[in-house]
N, C-alpha and C positions, 0 to 999 in steps of 0.2 A: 544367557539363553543359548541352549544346543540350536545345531543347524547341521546341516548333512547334504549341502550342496556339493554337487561333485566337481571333480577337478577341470574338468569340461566346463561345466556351466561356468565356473568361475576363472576364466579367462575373457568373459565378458565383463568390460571396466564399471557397467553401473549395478552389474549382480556382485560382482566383489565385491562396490562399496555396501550395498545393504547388507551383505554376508556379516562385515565390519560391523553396522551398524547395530541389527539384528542380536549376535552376540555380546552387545554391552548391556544388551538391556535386562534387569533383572527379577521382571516382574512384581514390583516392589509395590506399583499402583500409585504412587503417588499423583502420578500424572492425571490421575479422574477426579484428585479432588477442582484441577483449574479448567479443566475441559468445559467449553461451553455449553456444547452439545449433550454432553454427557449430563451437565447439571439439569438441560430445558427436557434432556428424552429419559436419562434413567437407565438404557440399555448397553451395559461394557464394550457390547460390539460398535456402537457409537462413543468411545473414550480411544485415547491413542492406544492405551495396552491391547485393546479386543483387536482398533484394526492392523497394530504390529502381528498380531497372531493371523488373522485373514491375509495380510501382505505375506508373510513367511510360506503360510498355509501355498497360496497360489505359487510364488515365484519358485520355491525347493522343489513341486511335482510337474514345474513346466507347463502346467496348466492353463489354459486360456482363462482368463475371468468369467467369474460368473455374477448371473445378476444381484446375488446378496452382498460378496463380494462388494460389487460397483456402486451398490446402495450406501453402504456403509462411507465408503470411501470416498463418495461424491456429500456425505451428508462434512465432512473431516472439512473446517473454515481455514485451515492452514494458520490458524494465529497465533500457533507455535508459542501458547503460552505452556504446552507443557515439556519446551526446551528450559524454560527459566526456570520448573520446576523439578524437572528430574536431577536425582543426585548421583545417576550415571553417568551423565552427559551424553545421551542418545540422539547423535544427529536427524530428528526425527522428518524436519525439512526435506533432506537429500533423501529418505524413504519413500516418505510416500509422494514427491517428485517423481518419481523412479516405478512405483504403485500405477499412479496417474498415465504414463508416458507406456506402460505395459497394457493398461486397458484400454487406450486408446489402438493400441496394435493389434488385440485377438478379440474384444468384444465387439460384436453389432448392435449397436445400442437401435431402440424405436427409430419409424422415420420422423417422425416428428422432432425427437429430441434431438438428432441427428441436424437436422434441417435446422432447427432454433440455436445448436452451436455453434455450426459454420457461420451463420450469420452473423453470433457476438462478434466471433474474431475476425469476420472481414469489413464488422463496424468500427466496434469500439478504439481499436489502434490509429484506428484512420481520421483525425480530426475534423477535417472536411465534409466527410460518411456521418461520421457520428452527430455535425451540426445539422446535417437532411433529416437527418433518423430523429433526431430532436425535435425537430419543428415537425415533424409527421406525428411523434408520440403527442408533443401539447394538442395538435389537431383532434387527435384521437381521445384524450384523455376521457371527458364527457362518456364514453361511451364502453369505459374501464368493466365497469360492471356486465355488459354482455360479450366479454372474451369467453370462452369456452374454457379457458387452461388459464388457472392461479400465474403460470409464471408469464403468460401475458398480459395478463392484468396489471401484475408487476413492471412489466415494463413503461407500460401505458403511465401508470400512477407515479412512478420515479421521475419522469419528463420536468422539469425544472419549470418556473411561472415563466424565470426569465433566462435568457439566452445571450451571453456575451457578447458584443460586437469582437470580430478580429483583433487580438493586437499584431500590429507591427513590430512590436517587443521581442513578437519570437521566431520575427526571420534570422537569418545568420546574419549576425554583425558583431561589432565590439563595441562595448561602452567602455570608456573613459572613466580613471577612477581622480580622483584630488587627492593627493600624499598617496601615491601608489605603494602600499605594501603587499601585494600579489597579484596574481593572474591565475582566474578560476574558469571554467565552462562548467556553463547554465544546462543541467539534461530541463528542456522544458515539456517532456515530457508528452502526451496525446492525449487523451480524454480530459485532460485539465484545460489545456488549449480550447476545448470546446463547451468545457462547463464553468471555467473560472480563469477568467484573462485577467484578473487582478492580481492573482499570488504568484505569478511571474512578474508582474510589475514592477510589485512591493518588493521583492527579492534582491531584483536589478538595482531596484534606489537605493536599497538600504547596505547592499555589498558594497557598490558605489559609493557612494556616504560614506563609510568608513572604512575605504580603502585599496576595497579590490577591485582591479580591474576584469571586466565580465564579457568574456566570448560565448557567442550559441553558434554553433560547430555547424558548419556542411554538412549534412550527410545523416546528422545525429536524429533520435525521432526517439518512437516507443522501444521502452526498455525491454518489450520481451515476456513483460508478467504475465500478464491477460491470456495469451495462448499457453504460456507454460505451464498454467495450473491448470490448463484444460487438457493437458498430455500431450499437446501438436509440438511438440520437439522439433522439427524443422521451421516451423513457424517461425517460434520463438527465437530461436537461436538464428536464424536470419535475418532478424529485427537486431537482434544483441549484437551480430558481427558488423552492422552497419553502425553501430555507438562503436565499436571500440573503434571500427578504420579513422571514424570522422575523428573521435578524441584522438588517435595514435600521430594522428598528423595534426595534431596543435602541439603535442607533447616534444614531438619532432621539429617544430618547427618555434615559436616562440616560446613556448615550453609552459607547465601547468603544474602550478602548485595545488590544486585541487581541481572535482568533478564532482562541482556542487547539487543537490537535488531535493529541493522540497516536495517532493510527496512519497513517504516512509515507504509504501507499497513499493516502487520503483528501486527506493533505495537498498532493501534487502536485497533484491535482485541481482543488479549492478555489484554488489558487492558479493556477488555469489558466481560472479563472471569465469574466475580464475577456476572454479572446479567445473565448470558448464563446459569452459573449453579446455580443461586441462588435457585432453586426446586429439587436439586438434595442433596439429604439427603447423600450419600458417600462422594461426590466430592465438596459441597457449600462452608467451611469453607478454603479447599486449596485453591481454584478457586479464592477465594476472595483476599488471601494472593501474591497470585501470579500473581493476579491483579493490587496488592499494589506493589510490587516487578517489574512489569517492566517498564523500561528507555528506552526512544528512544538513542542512542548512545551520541547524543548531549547531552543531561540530565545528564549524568556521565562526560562527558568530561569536560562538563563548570565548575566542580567544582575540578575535578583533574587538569587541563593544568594550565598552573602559567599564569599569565598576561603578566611575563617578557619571554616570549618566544622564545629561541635561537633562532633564523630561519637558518636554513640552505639550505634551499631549496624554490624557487619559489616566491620571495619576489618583489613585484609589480606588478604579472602576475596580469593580469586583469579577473576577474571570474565572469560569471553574474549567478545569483544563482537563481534557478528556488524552488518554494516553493510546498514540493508535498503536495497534499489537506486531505490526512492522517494524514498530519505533522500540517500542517497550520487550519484548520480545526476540523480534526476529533481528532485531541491528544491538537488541542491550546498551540504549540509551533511555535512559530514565530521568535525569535529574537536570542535565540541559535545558530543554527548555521552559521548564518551572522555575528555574534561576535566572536566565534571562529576563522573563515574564517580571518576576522580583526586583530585579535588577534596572527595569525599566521604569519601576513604578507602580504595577500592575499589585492587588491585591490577590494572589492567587489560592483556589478552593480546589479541596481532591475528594470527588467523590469517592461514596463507597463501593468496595471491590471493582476498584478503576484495573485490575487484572483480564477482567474477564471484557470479550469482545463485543462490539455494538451490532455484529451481524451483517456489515457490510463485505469484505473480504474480498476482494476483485467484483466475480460477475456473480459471487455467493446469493447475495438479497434478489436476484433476478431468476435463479436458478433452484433454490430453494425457500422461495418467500415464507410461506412459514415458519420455519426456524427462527431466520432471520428475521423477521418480525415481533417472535417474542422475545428475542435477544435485544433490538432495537427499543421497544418498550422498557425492559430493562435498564438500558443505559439512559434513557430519556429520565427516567425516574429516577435514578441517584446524583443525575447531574443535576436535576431539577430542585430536587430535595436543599442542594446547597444555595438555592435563592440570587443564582450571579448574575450579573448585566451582560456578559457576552458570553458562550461558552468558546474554547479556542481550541485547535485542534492541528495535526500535521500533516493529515492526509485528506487529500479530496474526496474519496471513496467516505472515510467517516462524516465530513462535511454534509455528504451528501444526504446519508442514510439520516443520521441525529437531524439536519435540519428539518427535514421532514416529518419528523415527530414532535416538535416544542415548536412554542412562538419566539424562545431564547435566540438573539441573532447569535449566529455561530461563523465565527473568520478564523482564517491560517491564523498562526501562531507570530509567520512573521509580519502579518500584515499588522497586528498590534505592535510588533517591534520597529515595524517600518512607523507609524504614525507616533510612537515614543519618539521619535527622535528625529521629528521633522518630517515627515512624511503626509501626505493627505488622509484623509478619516476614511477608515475603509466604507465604502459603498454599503457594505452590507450591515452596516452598522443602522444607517436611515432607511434602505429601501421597503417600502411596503409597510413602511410604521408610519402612524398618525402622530405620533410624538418623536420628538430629538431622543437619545439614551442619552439618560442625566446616569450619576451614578446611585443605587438604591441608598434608601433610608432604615439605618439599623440601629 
């Protein structure tokens, strides 16, 4: 693709990289055939090729955004499955990153919309915020249907039955491994802290159990995602400089063979540090390190868990494994943890077109509920189709979305691998069933 940015503009480090990115792209389309969006709306200007041409469009005339523009481009899940499909290799991520972070600088959005964003991101990051906000939404649920505006209805309905007690798990400390073969830090992340204190748990035990020894870092907290795809650039990257200070001084100090993180969302991120602050003279050289340094949970597993795997627990259950598009896509891991899942015992099912997204996507399902709703339908139905006893998943945002669509109990991925191999039966396995999960009859 031509581009005709001038030499000026392009002394700006994130208009150079899009100029880069821009011109790889060769309008080839391939990218509408995996586009979510594009599949549930039909409209090009909702595929990445339409809104690479809207982003160009805007950024080459210096243009403030406009509201078609912003429509488009707020409608875009980031689920970057049409990274995995383009045969340019059009870092499509760091564009419309860059899209995002330009509309939040010249467009005035509604006050309302205005007003309902600031909010996510001065909830959602904040654990503590987000458990008040939680127990206000279950209050409120009942009363879903006389919200004036779909995307607070959405929020109202997402509110979870049940609400975790704190763990202790995720203050800063060190656990202790038996046959020490490394030293990892735990990102435990923020919104999971307040929706699911299990999968930090099970993480702990099972690193622990075979072998590593597990720090959760001072200082460390939210990775930074949640405001980043909302364009707050300072937000973000003030949440992000405080992960790397906290990790840079374990790295410095006992030292760290990984920066481990079970929820995929997160993990793209974190591993996208080194270009976030590659302009930042303090922070480049850590940022990049600690870049290099983190592992989606699977990443570490696959090369700790032995092939010959005792199983003690859950040996044939039938699990259909949903692939989050952070995992599958944005980090290109694909085959980890369905091998492990294997590996454990687990009888594992792939639904069909496991490519395409469930519609959750950060604060996506809140902020565009309809979309996301018939996306969410969707995945509920192919995963369903496969008839399994648990569905397992890597990310809590997909947890969340899926579970709320099926009666299928759905748990992390390693909280099945923590219970293979000695671990307690994940919680979410019994809660709120009238029956134990036997495994099905086929």
């Amino acid at each position: 693709m031509q581009t005709t940015f001038t030499p000026e503009q392009l002394k700006d480090p994130a208009t150079a990289r899009s100029n880069e990115i821009l011109r790889s792209c060769v309008h080839c389309g391939f990218c509408t055939a995996t586009c979510p969006t594009y599949q549930v709306l039909g409209d090009e200007l909702d595929s990445p090729r339409g809104r690479i041409y809207l982003i160009k469009d805007m950024l080459e005339n210096n243009r403030p955004a406009d509201e078609k523009t912003v429509k488009h481009i707020d409608r875009c899940l980031s689920c970057l499955a049409c990274m995995t499909t383009c045969p340019s290799g059009v870092h499509y991520m760091h564009l419309v990153d860059h899209a995002r972070e330009y509309i939040e600088q010249t467009y005035k959005r509604p006050r309302f919309e205005r007003v309902l964003r600031w909010t996510l991101a001065q909830i959602l990051p904040y654990p503590t915020r987000f458990r008040l906000a939680l127990l206000g939404a279950k209050i409120g649920r009942p009363f879903a249907r006389l919200m004036p505006d779909a995307r607070l209805r959405a929020m109202l309905e997402m509110a979870p039955d049940y609400i975790p007690p704190v763990s202790r798990n995720d203050d800063p400390q060190t656990f202790p491994a038996k046959d020490k073969k490394m030293r990892v830090a735990l990102m435990t992340g923020c919104a999971q802290k307040a929706l699911n204190t299990d999968i930090n748990d099970a993480t702990i035990r099972v690193l622990t159990r075979l072998g590593a020894e597990v720090v959760v870092a001072e200082g460390a907290g939210c990775c930074g995602a949640l405001t980043h795809h909302m364009g707050k650039t300072e937000e973000s990257h003030g949440t992000a400089a405080k992960n790397i200070r906290a990790w840079a001084k374990e790295m410095r100090g006992e030292g760290l063979d990984a920066i481990v993180i079970n929820t995929s969302g997160c993990g793209t991120t974190v591993k996208d540090y080194g270009h976030m602050f590659r302009e930042d003279a303090a922070l480049a050289e850590d940022a990049a390190v600690v870049a290099g340094l983190a592992k989606d949970i699977s990443e570490v597993l696959i090369d700790l868990m032995p092939e010959d795997v005792v199983q003690k627990n859950g040996e044939g259950v039938h699990v259909a494994y949903h692939a989050a598009c952070s995992l599958q896509h944005g980090q290109q891991i694909k085959t980890y943890p369905k091998d492990l899942l294997k590996r454990a015992g687990f009888k594992v099912l792939e639904p069909a077109d496991s490519h395409l997204c469930c519609g959750s996507a950060g604060t996506y399902n809140l902020m565009q509920p309809e979309i996301s709703g018939q996306l969410k339908e969707r995945k509920v139905q192919t995963l369903e189709a496969t008839r399994p006893d648990i569905i397992s998943a890597g990310n809590i945002g997909c947890m969340m979305q899926i579970g709320g669509g099926t009666d299928v109990p759905i748990v992390h991925t390693v909280e099945l691998l923590d219970w293979a191999t000695g671990g307690p039966r994940p919680a979410a396995l019994d809660r709120d069933r009238d029956e134990p999960l036997v495994p099905m009859l086929r």
